[in-house]
SEVO-457522 format. One record per residue (C-alpha): residue in three letters; residue number from 1; x, y, z negated. Coordinates in Angstrom, 1 decimal. Each point is the difference from the previous one (the first is absolute). Example, Ala and Ser with C-alpha at 12.3 -4.5 7.8 and 13.67 -1.06 7.14 Angstrom:
<atoms>
   code   pos        x        y        z
    ALA     1     12.3     -4.5     -7.8
    SER     2      1.4      3.4      0.7
</atoms>
This chain:
<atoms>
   code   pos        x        y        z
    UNK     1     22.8     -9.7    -22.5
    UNK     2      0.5     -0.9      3.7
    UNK     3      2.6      1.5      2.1
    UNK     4     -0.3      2.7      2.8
    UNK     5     -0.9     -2.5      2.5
    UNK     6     -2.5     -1.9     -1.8
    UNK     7      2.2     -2.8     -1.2
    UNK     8     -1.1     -0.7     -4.3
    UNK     9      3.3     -0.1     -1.9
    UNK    10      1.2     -2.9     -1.2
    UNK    11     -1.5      0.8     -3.9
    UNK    12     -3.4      0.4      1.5
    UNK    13     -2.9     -2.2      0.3
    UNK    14     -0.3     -2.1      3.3
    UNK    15     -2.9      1.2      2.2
    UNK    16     -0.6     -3.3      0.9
    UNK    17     -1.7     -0.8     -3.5
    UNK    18      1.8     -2.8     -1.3
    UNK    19      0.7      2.0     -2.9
    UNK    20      4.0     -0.4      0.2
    UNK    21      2.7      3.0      1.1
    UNK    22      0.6      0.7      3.0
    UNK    23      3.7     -0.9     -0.3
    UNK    24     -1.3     -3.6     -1.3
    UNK    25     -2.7      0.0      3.0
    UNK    26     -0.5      1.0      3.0
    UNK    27      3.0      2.3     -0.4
    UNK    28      2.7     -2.8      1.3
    UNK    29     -2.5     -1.3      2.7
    UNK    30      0.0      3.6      1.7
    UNK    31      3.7      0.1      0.0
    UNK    32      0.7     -3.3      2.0
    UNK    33     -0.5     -2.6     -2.4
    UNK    34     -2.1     -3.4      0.6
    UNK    35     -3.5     -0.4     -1.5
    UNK    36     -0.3     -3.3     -1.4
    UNK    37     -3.6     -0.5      0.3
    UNK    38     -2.9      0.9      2.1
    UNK    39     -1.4      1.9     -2.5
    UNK    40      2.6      2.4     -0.8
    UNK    41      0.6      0.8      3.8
    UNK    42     -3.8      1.1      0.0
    UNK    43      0.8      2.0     -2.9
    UNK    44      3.4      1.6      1.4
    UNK    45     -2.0      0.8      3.4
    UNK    46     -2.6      1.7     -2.5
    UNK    47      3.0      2.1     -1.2
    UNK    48      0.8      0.5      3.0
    UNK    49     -3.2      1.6      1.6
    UNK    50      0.4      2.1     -3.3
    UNK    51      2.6      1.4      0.7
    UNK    52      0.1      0.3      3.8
    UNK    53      2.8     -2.2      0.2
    UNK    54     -0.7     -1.0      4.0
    UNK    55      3.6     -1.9      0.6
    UNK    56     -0.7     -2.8     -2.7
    UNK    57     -3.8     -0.1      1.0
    UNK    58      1.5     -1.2      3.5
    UNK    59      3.0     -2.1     -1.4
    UNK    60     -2.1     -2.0     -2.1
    UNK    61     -2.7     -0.7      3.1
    UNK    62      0.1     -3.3      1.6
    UNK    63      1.5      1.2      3.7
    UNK    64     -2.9     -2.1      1.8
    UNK    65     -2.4      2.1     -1.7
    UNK    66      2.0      3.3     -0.7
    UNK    67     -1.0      3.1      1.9
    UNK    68      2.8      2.1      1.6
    UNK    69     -0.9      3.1     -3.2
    UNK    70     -2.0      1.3     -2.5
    UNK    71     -1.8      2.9     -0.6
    UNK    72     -0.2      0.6     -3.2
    UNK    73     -2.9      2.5     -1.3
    UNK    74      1.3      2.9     -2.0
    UNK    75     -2.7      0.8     -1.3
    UNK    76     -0.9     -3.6     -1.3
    UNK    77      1.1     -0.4     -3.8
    UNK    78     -0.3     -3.9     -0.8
    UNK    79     -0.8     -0.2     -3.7
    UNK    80     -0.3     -3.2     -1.0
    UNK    81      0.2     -3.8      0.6
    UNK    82     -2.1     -3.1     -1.5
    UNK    83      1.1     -3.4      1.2
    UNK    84     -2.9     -1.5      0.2
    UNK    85      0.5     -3.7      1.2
    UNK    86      3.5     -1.8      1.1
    UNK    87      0.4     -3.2      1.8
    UNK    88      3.6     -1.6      0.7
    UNK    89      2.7      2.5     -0.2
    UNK    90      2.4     -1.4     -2.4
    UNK    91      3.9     -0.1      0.5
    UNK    92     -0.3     -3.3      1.6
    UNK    93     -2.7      0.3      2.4
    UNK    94     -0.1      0.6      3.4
    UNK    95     -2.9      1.7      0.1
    UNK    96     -2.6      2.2     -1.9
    UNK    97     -3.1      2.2     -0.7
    UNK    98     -0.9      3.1     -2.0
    UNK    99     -2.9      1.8     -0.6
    UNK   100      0.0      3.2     -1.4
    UNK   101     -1.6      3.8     -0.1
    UNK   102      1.6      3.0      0.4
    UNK   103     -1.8      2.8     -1.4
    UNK   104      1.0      3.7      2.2
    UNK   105     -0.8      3.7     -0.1
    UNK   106     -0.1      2.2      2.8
    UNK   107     -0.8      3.5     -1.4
    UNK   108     -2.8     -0.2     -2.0
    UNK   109     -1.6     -3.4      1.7
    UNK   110      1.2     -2.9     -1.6
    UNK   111     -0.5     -3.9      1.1
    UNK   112      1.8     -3.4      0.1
    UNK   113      0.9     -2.2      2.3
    UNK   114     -0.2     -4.1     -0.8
    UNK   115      1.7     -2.3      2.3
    UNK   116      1.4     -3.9     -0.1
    UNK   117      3.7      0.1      1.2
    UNK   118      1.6     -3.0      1.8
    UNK   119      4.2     -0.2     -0.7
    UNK   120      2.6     -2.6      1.2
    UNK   121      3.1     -0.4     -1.2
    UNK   122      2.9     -0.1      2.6
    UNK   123      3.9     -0.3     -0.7
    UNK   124     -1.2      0.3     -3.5
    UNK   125     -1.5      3.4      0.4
    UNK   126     -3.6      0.4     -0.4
    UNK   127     -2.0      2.0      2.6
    UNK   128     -3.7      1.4      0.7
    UNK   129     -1.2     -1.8      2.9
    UNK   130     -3.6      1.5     -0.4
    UNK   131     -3.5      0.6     -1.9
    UNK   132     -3.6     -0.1      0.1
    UNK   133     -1.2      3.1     -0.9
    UNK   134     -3.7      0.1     -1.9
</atoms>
């Protein structure tokens, strides 16, 4: 059961869909430590957007492509994630690509939202440089 601020415990089910804990996912990624691949950035920024957590949307932004904040919807519950495609990305690239959808609800409309996300990896930190959305 997740927390008072939206945070899953660490016995729950990831909401990014890999299928691991949270504590064994995206759990550690939210607290400060490194992704080590592309892929499990997109899925940390997933968690992320689930749970309205704004400061490690931004931290994990490339800065020439970061915006100054985030407004994050309220009312937008994101449900689900499929990894569709990846490209690059591993721990010992420089650069990668992720396609994914993210299925959402806002009260009773429901819809998703597929997009091809370009990281980089800097100072051995991975970071969302940008994405095609469509």
């Amino acid at each position: 059961m997740a927390s008072d601020d939206g945070v899953p415990d660490n016995a729950d089910r990831c909401p990014c869909g890999s299928g691991d804990l949270f504590v064994g996912c995206c759990g550690p990624l939210l607290g400060g430590a490194p992704a080590p691949t592309a892929e499990r950035l997109m899925r940390s920024r997933f968690t992320a957007f689930s749970v309205k957590d704004a400061a490690y949307l931004l931290a994990t932004w490339h800065p020439s492509t970061r915006p100054a904040e985030i407004d994050l919807d309220d009312d937008v519950l994101w449900r689900r994630l499929v990894v569709l495609d990846r490209t690059g990305g591993g721990p010992f690239d420089r650069d990668g690509e992720v396609e994914f959808e993210a299925f959402w609800q806002q009260d009773a409309e429901r819809g998703s939202l597929r997009e091809r996300s370009r990281f980089v990896r800097e100072d051995r930190r991975w970071l969302y440089l940008d994405g095609q959305v469509g």
